[in-house]
GUVO-559980 format. One line per field, with one value per residue (C-alpha): residue in three letters; x, y, z; residue number from 1. Coordinates in nm, 4 decimals. Layout:
<atoms>
r = c(ALA	...)
X = c(X	...)
Y = c(Y	...)
Z = c(Z	...)
k = c(NUM	...)
</atoms>
This chain:
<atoms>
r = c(UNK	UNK	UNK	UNK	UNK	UNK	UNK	UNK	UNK	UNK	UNK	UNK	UNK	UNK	UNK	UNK	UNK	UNK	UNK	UNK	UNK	UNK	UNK	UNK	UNK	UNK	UNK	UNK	UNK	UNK	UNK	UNK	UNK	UNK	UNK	UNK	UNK	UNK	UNK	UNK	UNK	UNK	UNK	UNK	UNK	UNK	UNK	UNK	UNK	UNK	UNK	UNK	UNK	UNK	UNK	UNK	UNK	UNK	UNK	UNK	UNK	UNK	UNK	UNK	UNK	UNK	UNK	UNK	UNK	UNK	UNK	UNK	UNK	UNK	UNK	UNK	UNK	UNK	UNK	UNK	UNK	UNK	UNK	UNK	UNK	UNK	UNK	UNK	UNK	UNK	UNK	UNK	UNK	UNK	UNK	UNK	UNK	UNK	UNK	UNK	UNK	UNK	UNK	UNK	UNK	UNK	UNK	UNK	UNK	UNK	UNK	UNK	UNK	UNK	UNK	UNK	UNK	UNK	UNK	UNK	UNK	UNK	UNK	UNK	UNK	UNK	UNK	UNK	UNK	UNK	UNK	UNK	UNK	UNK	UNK	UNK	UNK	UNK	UNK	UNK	UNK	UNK	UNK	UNK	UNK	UNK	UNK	UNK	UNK	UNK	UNK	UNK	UNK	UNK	UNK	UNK	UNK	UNK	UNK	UNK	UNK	UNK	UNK	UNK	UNK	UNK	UNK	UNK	UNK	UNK	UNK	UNK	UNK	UNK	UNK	UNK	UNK	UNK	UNK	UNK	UNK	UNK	UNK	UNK	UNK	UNK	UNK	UNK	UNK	UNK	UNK	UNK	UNK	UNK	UNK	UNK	UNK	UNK	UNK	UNK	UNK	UNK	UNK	UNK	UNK	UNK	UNK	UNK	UNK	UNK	UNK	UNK	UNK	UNK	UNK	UNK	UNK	UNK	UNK	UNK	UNK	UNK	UNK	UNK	UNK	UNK	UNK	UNK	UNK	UNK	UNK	UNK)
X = c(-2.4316	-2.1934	-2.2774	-1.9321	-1.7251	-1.4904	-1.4437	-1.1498	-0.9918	-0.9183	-0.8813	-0.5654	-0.4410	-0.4026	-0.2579	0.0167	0.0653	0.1068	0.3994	0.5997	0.4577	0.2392	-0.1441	-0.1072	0.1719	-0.0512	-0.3131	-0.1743	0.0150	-0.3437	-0.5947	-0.7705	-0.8352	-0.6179	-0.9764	-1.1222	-0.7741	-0.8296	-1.2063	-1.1285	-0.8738	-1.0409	-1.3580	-1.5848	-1.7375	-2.0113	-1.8866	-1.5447	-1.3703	-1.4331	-1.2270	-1.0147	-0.9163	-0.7988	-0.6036	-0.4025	-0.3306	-0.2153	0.0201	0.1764	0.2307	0.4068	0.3660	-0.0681	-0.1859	-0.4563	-0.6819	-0.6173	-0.7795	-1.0494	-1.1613	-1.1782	-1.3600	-1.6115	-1.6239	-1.4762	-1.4926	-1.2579	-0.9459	-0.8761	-1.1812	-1.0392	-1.3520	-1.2947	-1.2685	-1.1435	-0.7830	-0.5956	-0.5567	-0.1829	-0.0815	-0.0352	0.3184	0.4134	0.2442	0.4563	0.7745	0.7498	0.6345	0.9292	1.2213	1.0537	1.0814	1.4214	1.5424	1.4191	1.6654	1.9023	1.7613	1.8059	1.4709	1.2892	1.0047	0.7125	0.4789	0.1348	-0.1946	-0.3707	-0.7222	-0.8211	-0.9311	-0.7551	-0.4893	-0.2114	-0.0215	0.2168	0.2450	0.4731	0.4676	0.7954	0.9499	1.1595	1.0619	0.9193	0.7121	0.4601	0.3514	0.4701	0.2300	0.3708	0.0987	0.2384	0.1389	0.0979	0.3033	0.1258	0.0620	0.1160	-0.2840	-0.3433	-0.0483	-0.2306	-0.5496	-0.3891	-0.1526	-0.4853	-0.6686	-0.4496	-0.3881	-0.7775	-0.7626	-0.5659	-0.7319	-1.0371	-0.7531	-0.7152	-0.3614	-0.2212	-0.0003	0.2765	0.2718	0.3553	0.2513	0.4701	0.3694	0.5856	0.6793	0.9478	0.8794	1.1233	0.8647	0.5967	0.8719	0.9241	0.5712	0.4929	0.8056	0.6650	0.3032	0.3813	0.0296	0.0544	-0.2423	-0.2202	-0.1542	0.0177	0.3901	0.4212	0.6636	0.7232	0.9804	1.1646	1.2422	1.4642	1.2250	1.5264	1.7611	1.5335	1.6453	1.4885	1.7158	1.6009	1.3263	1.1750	0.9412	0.6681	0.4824	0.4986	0.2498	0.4979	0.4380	0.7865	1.0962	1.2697	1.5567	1.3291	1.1208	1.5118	1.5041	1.2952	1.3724	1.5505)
Y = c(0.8903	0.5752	0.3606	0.1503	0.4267	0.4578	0.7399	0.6668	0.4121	0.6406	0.9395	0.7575	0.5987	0.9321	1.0559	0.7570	0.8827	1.2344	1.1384	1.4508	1.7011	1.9494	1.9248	2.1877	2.0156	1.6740	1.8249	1.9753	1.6687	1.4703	1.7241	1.8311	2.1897	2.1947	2.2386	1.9140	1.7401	1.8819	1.7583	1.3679	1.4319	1.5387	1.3107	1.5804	1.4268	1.1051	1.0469	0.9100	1.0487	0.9849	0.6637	0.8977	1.0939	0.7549	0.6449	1.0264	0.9206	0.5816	0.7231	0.9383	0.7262	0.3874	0.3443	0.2912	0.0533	0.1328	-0.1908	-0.0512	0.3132	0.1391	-0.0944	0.2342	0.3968	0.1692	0.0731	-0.3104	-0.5324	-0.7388	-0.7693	-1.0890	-1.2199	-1.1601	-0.8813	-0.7402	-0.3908	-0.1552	-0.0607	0.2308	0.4716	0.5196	0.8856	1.0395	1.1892	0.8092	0.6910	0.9273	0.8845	0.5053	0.5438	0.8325	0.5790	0.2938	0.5540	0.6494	0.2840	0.2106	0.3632	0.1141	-0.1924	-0.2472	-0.2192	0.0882	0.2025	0.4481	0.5670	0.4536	0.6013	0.4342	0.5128	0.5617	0.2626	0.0061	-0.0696	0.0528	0.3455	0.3214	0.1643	0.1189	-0.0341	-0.1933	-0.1750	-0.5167	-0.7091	-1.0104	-0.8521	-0.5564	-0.3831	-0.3847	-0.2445	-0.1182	-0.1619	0.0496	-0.1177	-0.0121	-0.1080	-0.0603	-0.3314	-0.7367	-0.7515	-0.5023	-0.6447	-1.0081	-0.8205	-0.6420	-0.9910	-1.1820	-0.8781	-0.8032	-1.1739	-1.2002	-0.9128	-1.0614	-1.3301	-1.0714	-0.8857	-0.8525	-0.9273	-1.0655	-1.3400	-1.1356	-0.8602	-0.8266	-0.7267	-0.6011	-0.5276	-0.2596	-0.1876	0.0131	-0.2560	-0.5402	-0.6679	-0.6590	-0.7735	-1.1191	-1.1882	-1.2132	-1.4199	-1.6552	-1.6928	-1.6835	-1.7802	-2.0999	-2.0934	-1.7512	-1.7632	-1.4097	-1.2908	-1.1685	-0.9861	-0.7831	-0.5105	-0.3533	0.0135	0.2129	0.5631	0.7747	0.6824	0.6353	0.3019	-0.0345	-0.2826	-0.6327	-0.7632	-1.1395	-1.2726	-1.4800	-1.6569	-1.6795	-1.7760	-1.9577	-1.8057	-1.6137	-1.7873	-1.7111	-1.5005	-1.2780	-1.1889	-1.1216	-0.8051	-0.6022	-0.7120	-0.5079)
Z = c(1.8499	1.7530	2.0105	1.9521	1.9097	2.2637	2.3319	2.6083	2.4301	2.0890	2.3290	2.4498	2.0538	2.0101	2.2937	2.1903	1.8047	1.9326	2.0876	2.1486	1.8929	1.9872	1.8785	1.6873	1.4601	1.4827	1.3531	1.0707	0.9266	0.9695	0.8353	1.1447	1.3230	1.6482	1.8015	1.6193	1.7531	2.1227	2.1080	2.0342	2.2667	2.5524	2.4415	2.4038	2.0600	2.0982	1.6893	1.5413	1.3047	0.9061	0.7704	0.5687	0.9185	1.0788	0.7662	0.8103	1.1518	1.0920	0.8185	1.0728	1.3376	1.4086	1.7539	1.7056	1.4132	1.1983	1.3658	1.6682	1.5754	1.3733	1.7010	1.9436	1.6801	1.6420	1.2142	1.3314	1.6064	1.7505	1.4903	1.6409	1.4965	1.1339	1.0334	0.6747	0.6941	0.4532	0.4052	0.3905	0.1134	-0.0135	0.0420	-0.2461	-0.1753	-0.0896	-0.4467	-0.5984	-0.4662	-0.5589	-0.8831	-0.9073	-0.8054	-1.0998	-1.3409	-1.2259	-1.2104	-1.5715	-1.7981	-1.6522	-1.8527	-2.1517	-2.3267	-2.4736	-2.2931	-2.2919	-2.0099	-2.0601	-1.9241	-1.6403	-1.5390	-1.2040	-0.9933	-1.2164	-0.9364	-1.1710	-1.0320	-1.3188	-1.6817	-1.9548	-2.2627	-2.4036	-2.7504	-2.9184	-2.6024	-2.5423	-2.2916	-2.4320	-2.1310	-1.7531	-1.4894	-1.1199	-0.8052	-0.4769	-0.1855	0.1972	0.4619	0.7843	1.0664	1.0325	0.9532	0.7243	0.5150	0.5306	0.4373	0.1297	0.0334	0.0176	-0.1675	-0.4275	-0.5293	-0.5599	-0.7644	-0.9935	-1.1188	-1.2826	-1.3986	-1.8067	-1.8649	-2.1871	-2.1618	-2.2786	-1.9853	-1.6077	-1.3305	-0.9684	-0.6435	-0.5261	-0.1442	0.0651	0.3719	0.3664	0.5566	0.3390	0.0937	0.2594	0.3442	-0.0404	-0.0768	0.1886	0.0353	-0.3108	-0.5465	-0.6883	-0.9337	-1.0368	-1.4552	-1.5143	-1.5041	-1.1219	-0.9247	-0.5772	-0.5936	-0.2851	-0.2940	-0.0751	-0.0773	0.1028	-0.1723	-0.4324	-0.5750	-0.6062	-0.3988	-0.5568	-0.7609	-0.7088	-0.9964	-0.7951	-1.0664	-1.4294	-1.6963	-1.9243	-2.2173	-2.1608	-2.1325	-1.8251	-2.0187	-2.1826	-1.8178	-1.7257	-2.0022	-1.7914	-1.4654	-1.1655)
k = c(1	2	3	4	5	6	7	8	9	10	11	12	13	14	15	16	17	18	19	20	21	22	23	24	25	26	27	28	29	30	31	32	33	34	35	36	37	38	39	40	41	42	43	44	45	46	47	48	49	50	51	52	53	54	55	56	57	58	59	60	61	62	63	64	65	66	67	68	69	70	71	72	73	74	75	76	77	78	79	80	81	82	83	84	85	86	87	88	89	90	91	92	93	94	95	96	97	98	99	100	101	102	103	104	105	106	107	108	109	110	111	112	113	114	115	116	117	118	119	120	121	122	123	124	125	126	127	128	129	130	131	132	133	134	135	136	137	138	139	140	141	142	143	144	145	146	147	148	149	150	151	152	153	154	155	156	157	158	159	160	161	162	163	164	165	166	167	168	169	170	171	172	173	174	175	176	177	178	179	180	181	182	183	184	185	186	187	188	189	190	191	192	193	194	195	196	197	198	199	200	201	202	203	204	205	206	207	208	209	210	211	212	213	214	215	216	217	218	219	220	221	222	223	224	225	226	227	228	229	230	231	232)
</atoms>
């Protein structure tokens, strides 16, 4: 038994995500038997659910955050105290559909391109190398949009994984998102020590377009002009 994990308190998170859809629907979108859904429900188990459950819930729900599910269940304490915890996986369908509109939005610039292989775990969901171009390669990160504190979390994570990150002077990097939100907040805490050629893109995921682009940081070791090539 999970001595921390509330039983009451996630019982009613989820009662709030289910919203008006049936258990039977709920349980489907997250991954769960209608049965496992009724149990958590109706607090019949003494264990929470796996991490990867509560990151299916949070991605189909806006009226719980993911803090909020990971507090009831017991894996973090209070989030006011600022614990580290882990965050949540991009769905795969959402991956896609960013890395989709790039790739659609590329043709549009005038460069040649090419799709280059990235390895799992390397934080690139998509990478292309450029022909005639001052910069050689350009490599995409889609990020999460979920609560205020997970975005915080991720800002502060992915900026710290940049600086182990093997870049060459000559490529870039962008942090893509379809949150104006998350959008802004980079805008407002952009890195000021960071040596590599940064941007965060906004994407409209309905109409699959990217609606502005802001470069961040630069390394200088590309004029302005030529960062402008393969810019949206």
């Amino acid at each position: 038994m999970n001595k921390r994990f509330d039983k009451a308190a996630f019982s009613a998170l989820l009662k709030k995500a289910l919203g008006t859809r049936t258990q039977k629907d709920f349980a489907a979108e997250i991954g769960l038997s209608k049965e496992h859904l009724s149990r958590l429900i109706n607090q019949k188990l003494d264990n929470p659910p796996s991490m990867e459950t509560i990151q299916a819930i949070s991605r189909h729900t806006t009226t719980v955050s993911y803090e909020e599910l990971l507090q009831a269940a017991g894996y973090i304490g209070d989030v006011s105290a600022g614990k580290v915890y882990t965050l949540p996986d991009l769905d795969e369908t959402d991956k896609k559909l960013l890395t989709a509109t790039i790739l659609a939005a590329l043709p549009q610039l005038p460069i040649s391109w090419s799709v280059e292989k990235t390895s799992p775990g390397s934080g690139r969901d998509l990478s292309i190398q450029l022909k005639d171009c001052p910069v050689s390669a350009w490599h995409f990160h889609c990020m999460n949009h979920t609560t205020d504190t997970v975005m915080n979390t991720q800002l502060e994570a992915n900026y710290l994984k940049l600086i182990f990150e093997e870049l060459e002077p000559t490529e870039k990097y962008s942090l893509v998102t379809a949150s104006a939100s998350e959008y802004d907040k980079y805008l407002s805490r952009v890195p000021r020590n960071l040596s590599v050629n940064l941007s965060v893109i906004l994407i409209d995921t309905v109409a699959m377009k990217v609606l502005k682009e802001t470069l961040l940081q630069s390394n200088g070791q590309i004029k302005q002009d030529a960062l402008k090539l393969c810019s949206f």
